[in-house]
C-alpha positions as CSV (number, residue, x, y, z in Angstrom):
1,X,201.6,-32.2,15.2
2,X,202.9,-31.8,11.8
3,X,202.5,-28.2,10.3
4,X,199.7,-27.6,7.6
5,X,200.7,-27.3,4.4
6,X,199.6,-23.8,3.0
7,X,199.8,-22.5,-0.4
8,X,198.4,-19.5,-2.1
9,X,195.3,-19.3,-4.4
10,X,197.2,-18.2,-7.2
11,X,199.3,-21.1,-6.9
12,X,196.2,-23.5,-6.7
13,X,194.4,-21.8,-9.3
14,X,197.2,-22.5,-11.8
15,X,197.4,-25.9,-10.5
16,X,194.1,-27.3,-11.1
17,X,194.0,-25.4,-14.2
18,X,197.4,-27.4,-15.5
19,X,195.8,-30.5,-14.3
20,X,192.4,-30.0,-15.9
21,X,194.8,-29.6,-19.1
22,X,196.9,-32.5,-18.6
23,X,194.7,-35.1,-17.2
24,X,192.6,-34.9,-21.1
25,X,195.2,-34.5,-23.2
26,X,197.3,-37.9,-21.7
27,X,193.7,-39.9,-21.7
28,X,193.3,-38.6,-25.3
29,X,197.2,-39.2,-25.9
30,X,197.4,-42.5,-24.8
31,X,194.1,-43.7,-26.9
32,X,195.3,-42.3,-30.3
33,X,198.4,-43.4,-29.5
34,X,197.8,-47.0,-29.5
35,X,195.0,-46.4,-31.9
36,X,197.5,-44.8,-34.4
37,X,200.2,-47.4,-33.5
38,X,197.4,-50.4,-34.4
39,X,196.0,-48.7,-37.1
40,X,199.5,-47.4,-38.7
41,X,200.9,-50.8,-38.2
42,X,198.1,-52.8,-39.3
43,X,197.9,-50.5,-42.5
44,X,201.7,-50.5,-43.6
45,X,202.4,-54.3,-42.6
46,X,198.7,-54.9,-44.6
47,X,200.6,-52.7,-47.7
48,X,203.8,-54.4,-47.7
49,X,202.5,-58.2,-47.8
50,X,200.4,-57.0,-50.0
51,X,202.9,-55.6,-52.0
52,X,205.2,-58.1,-51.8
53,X,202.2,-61.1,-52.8
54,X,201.5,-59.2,-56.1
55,X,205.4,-59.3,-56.6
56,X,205.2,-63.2,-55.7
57,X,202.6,-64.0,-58.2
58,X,203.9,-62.2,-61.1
59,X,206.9,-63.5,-60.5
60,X,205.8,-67.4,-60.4
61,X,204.3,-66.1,-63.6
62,X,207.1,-65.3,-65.3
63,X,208.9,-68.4,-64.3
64,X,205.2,-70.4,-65.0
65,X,205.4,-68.8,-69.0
66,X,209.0,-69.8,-69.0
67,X,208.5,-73.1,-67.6
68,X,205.7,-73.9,-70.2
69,X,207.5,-72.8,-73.6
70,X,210.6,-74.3,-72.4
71,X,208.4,-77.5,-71.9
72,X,207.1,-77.1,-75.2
73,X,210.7,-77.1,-77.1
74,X,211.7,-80.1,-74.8
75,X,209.0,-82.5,-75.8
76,X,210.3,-85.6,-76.2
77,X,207.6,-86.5,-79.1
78,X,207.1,-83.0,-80.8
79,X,208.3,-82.2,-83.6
80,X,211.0,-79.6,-82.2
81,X,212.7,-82.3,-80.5
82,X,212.5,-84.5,-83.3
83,X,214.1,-81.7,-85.6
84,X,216.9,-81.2,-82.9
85,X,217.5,-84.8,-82.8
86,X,217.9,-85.3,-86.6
87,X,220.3,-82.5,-86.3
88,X,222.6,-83.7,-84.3
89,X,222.6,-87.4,-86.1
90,X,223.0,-86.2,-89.6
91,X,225.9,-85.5,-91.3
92,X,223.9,-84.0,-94.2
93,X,224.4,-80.1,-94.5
94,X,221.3,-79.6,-96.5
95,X,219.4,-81.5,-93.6
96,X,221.2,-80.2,-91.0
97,X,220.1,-76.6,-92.7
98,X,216.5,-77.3,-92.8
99,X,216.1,-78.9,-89.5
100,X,217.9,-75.5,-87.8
101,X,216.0,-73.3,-90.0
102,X,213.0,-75.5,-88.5
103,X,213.7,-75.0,-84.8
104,X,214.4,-71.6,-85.2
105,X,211.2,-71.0,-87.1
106,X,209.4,-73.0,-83.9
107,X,211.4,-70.7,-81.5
108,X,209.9,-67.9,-83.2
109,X,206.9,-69.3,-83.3
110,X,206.8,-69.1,-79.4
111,X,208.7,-66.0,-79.1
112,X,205.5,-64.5,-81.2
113,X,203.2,-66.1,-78.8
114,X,204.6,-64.9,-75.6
115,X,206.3,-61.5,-76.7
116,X,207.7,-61.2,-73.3
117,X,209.8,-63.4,-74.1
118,X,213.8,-62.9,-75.1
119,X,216.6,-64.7,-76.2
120,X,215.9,-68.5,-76.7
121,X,218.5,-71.4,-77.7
122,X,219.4,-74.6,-76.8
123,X,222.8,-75.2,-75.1
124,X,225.0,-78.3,-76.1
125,X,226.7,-78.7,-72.2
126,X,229.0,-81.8,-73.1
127,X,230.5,-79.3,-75.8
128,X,229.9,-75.9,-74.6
129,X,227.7,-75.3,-77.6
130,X,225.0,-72.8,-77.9
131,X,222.6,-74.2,-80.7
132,X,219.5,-72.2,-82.7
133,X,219.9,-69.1,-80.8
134,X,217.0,-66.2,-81.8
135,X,219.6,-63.6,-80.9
136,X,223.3,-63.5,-81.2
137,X,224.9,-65.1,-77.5
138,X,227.9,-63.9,-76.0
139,X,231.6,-66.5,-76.2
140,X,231.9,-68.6,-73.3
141,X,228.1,-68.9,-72.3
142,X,228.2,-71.6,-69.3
143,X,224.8,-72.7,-67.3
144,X,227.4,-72.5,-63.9
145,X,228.5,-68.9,-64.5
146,X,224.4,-67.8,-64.0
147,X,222.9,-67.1,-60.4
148,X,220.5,-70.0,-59.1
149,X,217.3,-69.4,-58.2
150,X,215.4,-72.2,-57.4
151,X,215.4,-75.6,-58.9
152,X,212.1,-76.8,-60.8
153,X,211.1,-80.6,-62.1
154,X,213.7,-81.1,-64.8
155,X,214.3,-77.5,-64.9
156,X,216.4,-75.1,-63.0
157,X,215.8,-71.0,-62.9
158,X,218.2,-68.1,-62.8
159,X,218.1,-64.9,-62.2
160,X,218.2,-61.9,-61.8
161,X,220.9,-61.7,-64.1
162,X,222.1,-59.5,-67.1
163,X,221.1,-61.2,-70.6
164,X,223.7,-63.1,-71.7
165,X,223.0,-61.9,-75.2
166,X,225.6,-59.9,-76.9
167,X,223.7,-56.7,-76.2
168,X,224.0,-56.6,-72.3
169,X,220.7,-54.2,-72.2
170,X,219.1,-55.7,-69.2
171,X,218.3,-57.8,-66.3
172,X,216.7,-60.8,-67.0
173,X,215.0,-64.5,-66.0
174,X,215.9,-67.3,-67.3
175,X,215.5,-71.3,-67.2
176,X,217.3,-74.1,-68.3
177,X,215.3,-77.4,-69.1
178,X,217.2,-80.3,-69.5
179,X,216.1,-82.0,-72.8
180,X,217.0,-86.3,-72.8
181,X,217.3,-86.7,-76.9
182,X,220.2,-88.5,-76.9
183,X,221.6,-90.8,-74.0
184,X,224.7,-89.1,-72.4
185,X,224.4,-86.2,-74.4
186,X,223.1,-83.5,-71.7
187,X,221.0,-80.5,-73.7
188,X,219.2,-77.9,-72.1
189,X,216.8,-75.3,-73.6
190,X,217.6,-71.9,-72.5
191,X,214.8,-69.1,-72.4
192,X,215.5,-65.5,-71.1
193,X,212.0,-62.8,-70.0
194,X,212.4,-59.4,-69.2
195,X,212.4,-58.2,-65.4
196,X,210.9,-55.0,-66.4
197,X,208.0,-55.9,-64.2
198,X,210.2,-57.3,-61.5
199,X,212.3,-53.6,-61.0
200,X,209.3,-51.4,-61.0
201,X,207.8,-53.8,-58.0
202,X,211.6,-53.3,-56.6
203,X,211.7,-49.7,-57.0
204,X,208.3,-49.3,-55.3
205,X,208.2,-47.8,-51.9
206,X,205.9,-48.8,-49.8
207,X,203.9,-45.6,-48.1
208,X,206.9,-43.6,-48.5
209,X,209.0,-46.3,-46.4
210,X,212.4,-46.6,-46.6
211,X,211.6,-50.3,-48.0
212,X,214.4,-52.5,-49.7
213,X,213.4,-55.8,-51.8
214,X,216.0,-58.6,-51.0
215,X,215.6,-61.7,-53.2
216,X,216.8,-64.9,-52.0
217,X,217.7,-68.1,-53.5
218,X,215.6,-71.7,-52.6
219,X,218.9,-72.4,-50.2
220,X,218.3,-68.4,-48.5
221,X,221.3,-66.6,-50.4
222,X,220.9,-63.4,-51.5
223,X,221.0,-63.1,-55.2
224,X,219.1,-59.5,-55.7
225,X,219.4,-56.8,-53.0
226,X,218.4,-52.7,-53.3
227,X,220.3,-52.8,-50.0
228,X,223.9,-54.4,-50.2
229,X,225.7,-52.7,-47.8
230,X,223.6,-54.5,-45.1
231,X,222.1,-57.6,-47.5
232,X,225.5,-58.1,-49.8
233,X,224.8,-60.3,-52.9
234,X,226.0,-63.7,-51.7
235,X,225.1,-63.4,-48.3
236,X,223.4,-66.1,-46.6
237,X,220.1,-65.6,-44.1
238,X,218.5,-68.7,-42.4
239,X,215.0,-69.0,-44.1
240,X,214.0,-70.7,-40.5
241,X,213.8,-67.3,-39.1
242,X,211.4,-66.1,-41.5
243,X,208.1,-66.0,-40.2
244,X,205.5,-66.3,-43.3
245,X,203.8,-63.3,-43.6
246,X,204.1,-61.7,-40.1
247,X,207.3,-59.0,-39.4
248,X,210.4,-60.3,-38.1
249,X,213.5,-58.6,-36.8
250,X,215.7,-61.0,-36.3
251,X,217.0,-60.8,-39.7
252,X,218.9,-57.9,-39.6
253,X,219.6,-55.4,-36.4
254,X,217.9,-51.9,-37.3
255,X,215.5,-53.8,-39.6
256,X,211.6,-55.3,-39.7
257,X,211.7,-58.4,-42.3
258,X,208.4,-59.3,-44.4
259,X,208.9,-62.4,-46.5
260,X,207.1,-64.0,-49.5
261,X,207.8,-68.0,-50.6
262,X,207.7,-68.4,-53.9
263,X,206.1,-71.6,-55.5
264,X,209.6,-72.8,-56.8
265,X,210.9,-72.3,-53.8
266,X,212.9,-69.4,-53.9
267,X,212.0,-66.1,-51.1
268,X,211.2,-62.0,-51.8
269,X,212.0,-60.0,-48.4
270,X,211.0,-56.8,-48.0
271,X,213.2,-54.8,-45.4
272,X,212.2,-52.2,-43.7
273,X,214.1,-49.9,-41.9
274,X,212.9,-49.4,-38.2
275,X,213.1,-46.0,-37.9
276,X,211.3,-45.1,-41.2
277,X,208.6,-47.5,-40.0
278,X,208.0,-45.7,-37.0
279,X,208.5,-42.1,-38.4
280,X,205.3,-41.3,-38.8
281,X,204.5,-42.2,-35.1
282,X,207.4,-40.4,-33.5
283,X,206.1,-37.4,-36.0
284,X,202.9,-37.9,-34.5
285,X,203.9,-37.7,-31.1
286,X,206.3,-34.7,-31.8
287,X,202.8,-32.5,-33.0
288,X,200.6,-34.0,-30.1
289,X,203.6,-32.9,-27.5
290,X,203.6,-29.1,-29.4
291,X,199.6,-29.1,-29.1
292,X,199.8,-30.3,-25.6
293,X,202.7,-27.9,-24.8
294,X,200.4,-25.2,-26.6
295,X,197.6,-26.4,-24.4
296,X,199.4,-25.6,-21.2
297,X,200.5,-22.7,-22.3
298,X,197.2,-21.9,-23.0
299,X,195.6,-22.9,-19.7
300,X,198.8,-20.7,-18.3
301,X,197.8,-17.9,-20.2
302,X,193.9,-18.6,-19.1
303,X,195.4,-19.1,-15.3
304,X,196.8,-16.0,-15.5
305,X,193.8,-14.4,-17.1
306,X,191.3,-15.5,-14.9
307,X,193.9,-14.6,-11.5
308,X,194.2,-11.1,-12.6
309,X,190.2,-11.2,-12.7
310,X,190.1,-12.0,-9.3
311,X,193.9,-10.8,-7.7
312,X,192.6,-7.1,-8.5
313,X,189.4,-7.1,-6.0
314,X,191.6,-9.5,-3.4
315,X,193.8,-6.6,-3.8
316,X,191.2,-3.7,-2.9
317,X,189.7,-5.7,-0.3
318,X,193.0,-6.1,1.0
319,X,193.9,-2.4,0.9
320,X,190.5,-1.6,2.4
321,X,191.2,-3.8,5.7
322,X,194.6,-2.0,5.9
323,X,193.2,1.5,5.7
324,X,190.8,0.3,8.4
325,X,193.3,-1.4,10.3
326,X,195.2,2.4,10.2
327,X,191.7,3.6,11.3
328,X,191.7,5.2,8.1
329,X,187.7,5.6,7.5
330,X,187.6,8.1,4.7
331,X,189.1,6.4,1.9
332,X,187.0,6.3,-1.5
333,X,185.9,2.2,-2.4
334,X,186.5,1.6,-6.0
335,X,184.0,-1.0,-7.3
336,X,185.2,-3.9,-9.6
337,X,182.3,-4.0,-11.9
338,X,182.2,-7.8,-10.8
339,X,179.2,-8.5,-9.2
340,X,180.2,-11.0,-6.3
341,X,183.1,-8.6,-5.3
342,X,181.2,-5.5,-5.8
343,X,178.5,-6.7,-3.5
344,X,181.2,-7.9,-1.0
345,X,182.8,-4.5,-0.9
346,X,179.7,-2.7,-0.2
347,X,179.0,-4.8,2.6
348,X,182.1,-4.2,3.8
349,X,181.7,0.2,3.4
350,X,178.8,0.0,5.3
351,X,180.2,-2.0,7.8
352,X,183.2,0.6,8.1
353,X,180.8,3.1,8.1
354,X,178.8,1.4,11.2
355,X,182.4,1.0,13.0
356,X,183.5,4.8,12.2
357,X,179.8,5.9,13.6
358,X,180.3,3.4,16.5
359,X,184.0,5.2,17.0
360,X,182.9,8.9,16.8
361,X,180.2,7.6,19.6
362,X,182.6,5.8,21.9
363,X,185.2,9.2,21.4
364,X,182.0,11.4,22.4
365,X,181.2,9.6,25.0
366,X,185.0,8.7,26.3
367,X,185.5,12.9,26.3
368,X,182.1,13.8,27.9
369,X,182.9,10.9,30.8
370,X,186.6,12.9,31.0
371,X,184.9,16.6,30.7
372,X,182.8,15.3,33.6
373,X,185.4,13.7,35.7
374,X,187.0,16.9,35.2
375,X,184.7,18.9,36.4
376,X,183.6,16.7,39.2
377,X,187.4,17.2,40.4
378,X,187.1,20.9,39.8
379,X,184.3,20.9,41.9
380,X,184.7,18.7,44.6
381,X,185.2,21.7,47.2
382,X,183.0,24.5,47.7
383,X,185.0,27.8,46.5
384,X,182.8,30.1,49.0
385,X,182.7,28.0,51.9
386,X,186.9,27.7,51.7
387,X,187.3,31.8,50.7
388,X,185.1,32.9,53.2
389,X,186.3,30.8,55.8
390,X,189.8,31.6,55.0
391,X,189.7,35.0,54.8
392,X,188.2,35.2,58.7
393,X,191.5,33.0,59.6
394,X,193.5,35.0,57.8
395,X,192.1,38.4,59.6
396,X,192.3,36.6,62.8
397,X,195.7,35.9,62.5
398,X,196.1,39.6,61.7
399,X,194.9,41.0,64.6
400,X,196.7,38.5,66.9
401,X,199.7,39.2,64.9
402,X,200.4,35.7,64.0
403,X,202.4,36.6,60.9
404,X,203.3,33.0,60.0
405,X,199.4,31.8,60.0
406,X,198.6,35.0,58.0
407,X,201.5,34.3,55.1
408,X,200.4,30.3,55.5
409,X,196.7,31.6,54.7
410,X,197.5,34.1,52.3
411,X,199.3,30.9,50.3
412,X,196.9,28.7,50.5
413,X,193.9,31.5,49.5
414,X,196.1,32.4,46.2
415,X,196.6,28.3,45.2
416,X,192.6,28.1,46.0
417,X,191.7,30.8,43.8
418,X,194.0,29.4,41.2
419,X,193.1,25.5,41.4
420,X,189.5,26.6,41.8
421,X,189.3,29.6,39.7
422,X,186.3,29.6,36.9
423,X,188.6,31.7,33.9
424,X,188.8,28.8,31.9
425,X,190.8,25.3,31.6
426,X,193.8,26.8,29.7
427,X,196.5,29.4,31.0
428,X,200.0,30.8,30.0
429,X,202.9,28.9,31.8
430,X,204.3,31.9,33.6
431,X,200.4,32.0,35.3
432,X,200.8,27.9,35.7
433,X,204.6,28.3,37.3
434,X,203.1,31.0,39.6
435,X,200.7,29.3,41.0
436,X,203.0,26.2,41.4
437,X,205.8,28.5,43.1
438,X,202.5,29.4,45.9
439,X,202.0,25.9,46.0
440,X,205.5,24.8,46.9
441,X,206.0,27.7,49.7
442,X,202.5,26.2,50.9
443,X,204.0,23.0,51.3
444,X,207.6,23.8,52.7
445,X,205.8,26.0,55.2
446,X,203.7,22.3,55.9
447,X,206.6,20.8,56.5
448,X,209.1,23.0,58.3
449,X,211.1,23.4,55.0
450,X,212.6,20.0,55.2
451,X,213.0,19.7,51.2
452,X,214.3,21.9,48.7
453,X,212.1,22.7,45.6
454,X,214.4,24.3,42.2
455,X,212.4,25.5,39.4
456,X,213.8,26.7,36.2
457,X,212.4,27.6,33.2
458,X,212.5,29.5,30.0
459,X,210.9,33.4,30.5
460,X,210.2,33.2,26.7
461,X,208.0,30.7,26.8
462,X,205.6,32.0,29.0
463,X,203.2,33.1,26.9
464,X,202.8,29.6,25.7
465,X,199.6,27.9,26.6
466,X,199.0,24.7,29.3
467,X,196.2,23.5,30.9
468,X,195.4,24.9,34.4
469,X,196.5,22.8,37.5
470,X,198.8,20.6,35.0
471,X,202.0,20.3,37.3
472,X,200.9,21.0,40.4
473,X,199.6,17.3,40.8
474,X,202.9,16.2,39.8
475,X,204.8,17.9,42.5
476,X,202.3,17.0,44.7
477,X,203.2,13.5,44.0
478,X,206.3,13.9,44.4
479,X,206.3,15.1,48.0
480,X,203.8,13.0,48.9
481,X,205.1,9.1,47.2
482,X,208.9,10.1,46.8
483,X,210.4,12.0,49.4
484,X,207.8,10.6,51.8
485,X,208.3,13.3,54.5
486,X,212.2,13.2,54.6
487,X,214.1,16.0,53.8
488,X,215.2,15.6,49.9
489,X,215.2,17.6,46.7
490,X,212.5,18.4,43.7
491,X,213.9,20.0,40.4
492,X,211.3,21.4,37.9
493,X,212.1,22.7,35.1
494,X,210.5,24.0,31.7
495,X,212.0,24.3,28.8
496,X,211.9,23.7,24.8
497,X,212.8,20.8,22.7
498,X,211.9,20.0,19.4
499,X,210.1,22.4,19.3
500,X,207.9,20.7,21.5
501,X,207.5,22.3,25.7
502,X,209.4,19.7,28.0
503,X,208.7,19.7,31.5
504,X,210.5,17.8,33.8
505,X,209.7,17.2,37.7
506,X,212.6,15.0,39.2
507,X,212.8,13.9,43.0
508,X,215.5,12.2,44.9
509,X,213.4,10.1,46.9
510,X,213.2,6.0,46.6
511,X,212.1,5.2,43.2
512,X,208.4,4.5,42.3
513,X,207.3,0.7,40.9
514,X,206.0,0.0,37.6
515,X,203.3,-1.0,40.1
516,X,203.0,2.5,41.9
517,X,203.0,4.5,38.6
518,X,199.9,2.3,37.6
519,X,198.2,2.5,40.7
520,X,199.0,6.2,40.8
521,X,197.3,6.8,37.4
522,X,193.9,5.1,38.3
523,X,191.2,7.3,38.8
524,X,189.5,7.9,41.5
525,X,192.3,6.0,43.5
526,X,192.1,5.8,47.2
527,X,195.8,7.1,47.5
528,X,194.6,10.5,46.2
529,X,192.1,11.0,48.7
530,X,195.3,10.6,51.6
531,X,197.1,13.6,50.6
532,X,197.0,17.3,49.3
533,X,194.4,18.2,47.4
534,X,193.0,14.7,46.5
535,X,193.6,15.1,42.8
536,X,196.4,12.4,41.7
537,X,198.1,12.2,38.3
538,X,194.8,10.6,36.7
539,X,193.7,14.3,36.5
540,X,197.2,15.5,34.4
541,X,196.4,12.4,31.8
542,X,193.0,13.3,32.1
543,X,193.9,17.0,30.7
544,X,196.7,15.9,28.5
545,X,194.3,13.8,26.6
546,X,191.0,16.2,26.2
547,X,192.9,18.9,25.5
548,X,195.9,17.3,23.1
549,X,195.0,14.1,22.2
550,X,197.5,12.2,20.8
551,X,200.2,15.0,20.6
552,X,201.1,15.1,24.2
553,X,203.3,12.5,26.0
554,X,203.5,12.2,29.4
555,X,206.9,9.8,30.4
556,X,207.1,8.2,34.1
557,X,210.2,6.8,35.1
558,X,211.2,5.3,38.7
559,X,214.8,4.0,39.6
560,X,215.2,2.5,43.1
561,X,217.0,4.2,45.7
562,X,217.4,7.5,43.1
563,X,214.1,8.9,42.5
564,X,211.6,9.0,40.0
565,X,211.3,11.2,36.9
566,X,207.8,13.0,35.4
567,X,208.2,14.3,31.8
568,X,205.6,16.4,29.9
569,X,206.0,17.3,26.2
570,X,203.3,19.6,24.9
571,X,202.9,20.8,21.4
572,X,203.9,24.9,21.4
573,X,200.8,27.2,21.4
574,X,201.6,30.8,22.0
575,X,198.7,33.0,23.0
576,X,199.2,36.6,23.1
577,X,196.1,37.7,25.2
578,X,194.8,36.7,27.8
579,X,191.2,36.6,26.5
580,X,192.7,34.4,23.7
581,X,193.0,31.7,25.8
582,X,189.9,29.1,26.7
C-alpha cells in the first residue's frame, strides 16, 4: 500500500490561496489577451489601410489634375496646339514671337487655374529641346534621366523626383504627354505638382508605429522609400505577393506589408515593423504579468495573514495538550479573542479540569487502598495473643534452663514488638538496623547458622528517617528465594550517595528471574504466605510509594548462578527526636 501523502495546513492554506489567485487572473488573461490582440490588430491594420487609401486617392488626384491640363495643352484641335504647330513651321520671327508669347500665356492660363501646379513646357525629344517653359529648366533635361511611375494612355508619370527646374527646391510629380503635331516629330508636354501633400502622408506614423511608406513603380521597383536600408531605391519586390488590403510578411523578414494599387497602376506599401506592431501587446502583457505577480504576492501576504490568525490558537491548543501530556494541570489558558477557538479551548479546560478531579480521585483512592493494605498486613496477627503466649514460653524455658529456647524467644519477642509495634510508620535507621540485626540472629538460630549475614552501615546516618519494617522483608527474601536453605552469604549495607540513603541487600544464592522478581512483587502472593512473616516485597513498594512517591527507587537485579541484588535509594530526612518522627 502506497504511503499517504501528508502536508501541513499551512502549506494548503497558501496553496488554495495561490490557486484561487491564479486560476482568475489566467481566465481574465487569456480573454483580454485575445480581445486586446483582435481589437489592437483590427484597429491599427483598420488605421493603416486607411491611411494608406487617403494617400491612394490624393495621389491619383494629383496625377488626375496633371493628366487633364496636360490633355488640355495636347489637343490636337485647340488652339494651343495649333499655336505650337505654327511655331515650329514658320520661319517668321515676329510669328514665331507671338505664337510662344501665346502658349506661354495659355500655360499660364492653366497654371492660374490649378495653382498647384509648377513648372510646365513642352519638350522637343528629336532635338533635346525644352520649348515655352513657365520657369527657367535646368541644361541637359532628358524624359529617360526621370524615375517611371506608371505609364497612362498616351502619357507616362514620374516621380517622386526633384524639380528639374533650375531651383532644385523640391520633390515633385510630373507627366509627360506625348503631343502628335507633326509626323515624326515626337513632342511631349511636361507638367511638374508639388508632393507637399505626398511627404506629410509619408511622414505620418501611424498610431505611433514605426511605419515606413515604400512607393513602387507599375513594374514593383521601388522608386520612393523612408526605409532604404531594407527597401533601397531600385530594388525590386514581386507585386504577386502583395495581398490587396490584408497584411503580408512575406515581403520583407522582420516586417508586416500593407499595400495600396493605384489607378495608373503604380503601388504605396506601408511597412511596418513587427516588433513595433506588437509593442503595445508585449507592453500589455509585461503590466498584466506585474499585476498578477502583485496579486500573488498579495494572496501570499493574505496567506500569511490569515495563517498567523489561526497558527497562534493551533499553537496554544498545542501547548495545552503538552502541558497535559506532562500532567501539568495548573497552567493559565489564554483565550484568543476568536470565537471558534475560544470556545474550543474552554471545552478543552473543563475537560482538564474533569481529568485533574478524576486524577486527585483515582490518587485518593490508590493511597487509601495502599494505607489499607498496609494496615491489613500490620495487623494480620494478634499482638496479645503472640506476647502473651511468648512470654509463658519464654519463662518456661527459664525454669527448665533451656537457655537456647529462652534467647530464641527473647528474639523473636523483640522483632514482634518491633514489626508489630503501634509508635508510628516511620523510624530512625539505627532503630530499623536493630531490629533487622534481631531478625537475622532469629533466623541463623532457625537454621543452625548455615549462612553468614554482614551488615554495614554509616553511624551518622542514623538519625535519618525510614519507614518501619522496610528491609526486613528484603532479607527475608533473600534467605527464603536465594540461598534457598544452603549455606551462603547476605551483605547489607547502608550508606549515602548523592545525597540520597542507598541500601543495598546482596545474596550469593542462584539468581532470581525477571519472572520471580515480578511474581515476588505481586500482592497478596501465595509465595509470601510459605515463609517468615508472610509479608513479601509488595509491602517495601507498598511503603516506598505512600510515604515517597516518586522520590524513592527501589532497583532489583538477579544474575544466574551469582545472586541477586536489592537497592533502595531514599531521599535524606534527618529527625532529631524521636517524637518528631510519624
Amino acid at each position: 500500500m502506497l504511503p499517504k501523502f501528508t502536508t501541513s495546513l499551512k502549506n494548503r492554506a497558501y496553496f488554495f490561496l495561490i490557486l484561487s489567485s491564479i486560476i482568475p487572473l489566467t481566465l481574465i488573461g487569456y480573454i483580454s489577451y485575445v480581445s486586446m490582440i483582435s481589437l489592437l490588430n483590427t484597429n491599427i491594420d483598420d488605421g493603416i489601410r486607411s491611411n494608406l487609401k487617403q494617400f491612394q486617392i490624393s495621389v491619383d488626384h494629383v496625377f488626375s489634375n496633371l493628366e487633364d491640363s496636360a490633355l488640355q495643352l495636347a489637343m490636337y484641335n485647340g488652339r494651343v496646339a495649333d499655336d505650337i504647330e505654327t511655331f515650329i513651321d514658320t520661319n517668321d520671327i515676329l510669328t514665331k514671337y507671338e505664337k510662344k508669347k501665346a502658349v506661354i500665356e495659355s500655360i499660364s492660363l492653366i497654371n492660374a487655374a490649378k495653382p498647384d501646379l509648377g513648372l510646365i513646357f513642352f519638350y522637343h525629344a528629336n532635338k533635346n529641346q525644352v520649348m515655352f517653359e513657365n520657369q527657367s529648366v535646368e541644361d541637359g533635361f532628358s524624359l529617360d534621366l526621370l524615375p517611371k511611375l506608371a505609364d497612362g494612355i498616351n502619357a507616362t508619370f514620374y516621380g517622386p523626383h526633384m524639380t528639374v527646374r533650375t531651383a532644385k527646391d523640391m520633390s515633385v510629380f510630373s507627366i509627360a504627354r506625348k503631343v502628335n503635331l507633326i509626323e515624326g516629330e515626337d513632342l511631349y508636354v511636361y507638367i511638374e505638382t508639388g508632393i507637399k501633400l505626398f511627404e506629410d502622408l509619408l511622414k505620418s506614423q501611424q498610431y505611433k508605429l514605426e511605419a515606413s511608406s515604400i512607393l513602387l513603380n507599375s513594374e514593383g521597383q521601388v522608386v520612393y522609400s523612408q526605409r532604404p536600408d531594407d527597401f533601397a531605391i531600385g530594388e525590386r519586390i514581386d507585386v504577386s505577393l502583395l495581398n490587396g488590403t490584408s497584411k503580408t510578411d512575406a515581403i520583407k523578414h522582420g516586417y508586416y506589408v500593407f499595400s495600396q494599387k493605384g489607378e495608373q497602376g503604380w503601388y504605396i506599401i506601408t511597412a511596418v515593423d513587427k516588433i513595433s506592431y506588437s509593442a503595445d501587446v508585449k507592453q500589455w502583457i509585461g503590466k498584466f504579468a506585474l499585476f498578477a505577480a502583485l496579486s500573488i504576492v498579495i494572496s501570499l501576504f493574505l496567506g500569511l495573514s490569515i495563517w498567523r490568525v489561526v497558527s497562534r490558537p493551533l499553537r496554544t491548543i498545542n501547548r495545552e495538550i503538552i502541558l497535559l501530556g506532562h500532567n501539568k494541570f495548573n497552567s493559565k489558558v489564554t483565550m484568543t479573542g476568536i470565537v471558534e477557538f475560544d470556545k474550543l479551548l474552554e471545552q478543552f479546560n473543563d475537560m482538564k479540569l474533569k481529568i485533574q478531579d478524576l486524577f486527585k480521585e483515582l490518587e485518593e483512592k490508590e493511597r487509601k487502598k495502599r494505607v489499607v493494605e498496609v494496615e491489613k498486613i500490620m495487623h494480620q496477627i494478634n499482638p496479645h495473643f503472640l506476647h502473651n503466649t511468648l512470654n509463658t514460653v519464654q519463662w518456661l524455658a527459664r525454669m527448665n534452663g533451656q537457655d537456647e529456647i529462652d534467647r530464641l524467644v527473647a528474639l523473636f519477642t523483640r522483632v514482634l514488638h518491633y514489626n508489630l509495634g503501634k509508635e508510628g510508620g516511620i523510624v530512625s535507621l539505627s532503630e530499623e538496623i536493630e531490629a533487622l540485626q534481631n531478625y537475622v540472629d532469629l533466623q541463623r538460630i532457625r537454621y543452625a547458622y548455615h549462612f553468614d549475614v554482614q551488615i554495614e552501615w554509616d553511624a551518622a546516618l542514623g538519625d535519618v528517617s525510614v519507614p518501619r519494617f522496610i528491609m526486613q522483608p528484603i532479607v527475608e527474601n533473600a534467605i527464603y528465594h536465594g540461598l534457598k536453605d544452603e549455606s551462603g552469604s547476605i551483605q547489607i549495607k547502608a550508606f549515602e550517595e548523592n545525597n540520597r540513603l542507598l541500601i543495598t541487600v546482596k545474596d550469593s544464592g542462584d539468581g532470581m528471574t525477571d519472572a520471580d522478581i515480578a511474581r515476588m512483587l505481586e500482592p497478596q502472593s501465595e509465595e509470601h504466605k510459605k515463609v517468615g512473616m508472610g509479608i513479601g516485597l509488595s509491602y517495601v513498594k507498598y511503603m516506598l510509594e505512600v510515604n515517597y512517591g516518586q522520590e524513592a527507587e527501589m532497583e532489583i537485579k538477579g544474575v544466574k548462578n551469582e545472586g541477586t541484588v536489592f537497592k533502595l535509594r531514599l531521599p535524606i530526612h534527618r529527625r532529631t527526636h524521636r517524637e518528631d518522627l510519624p
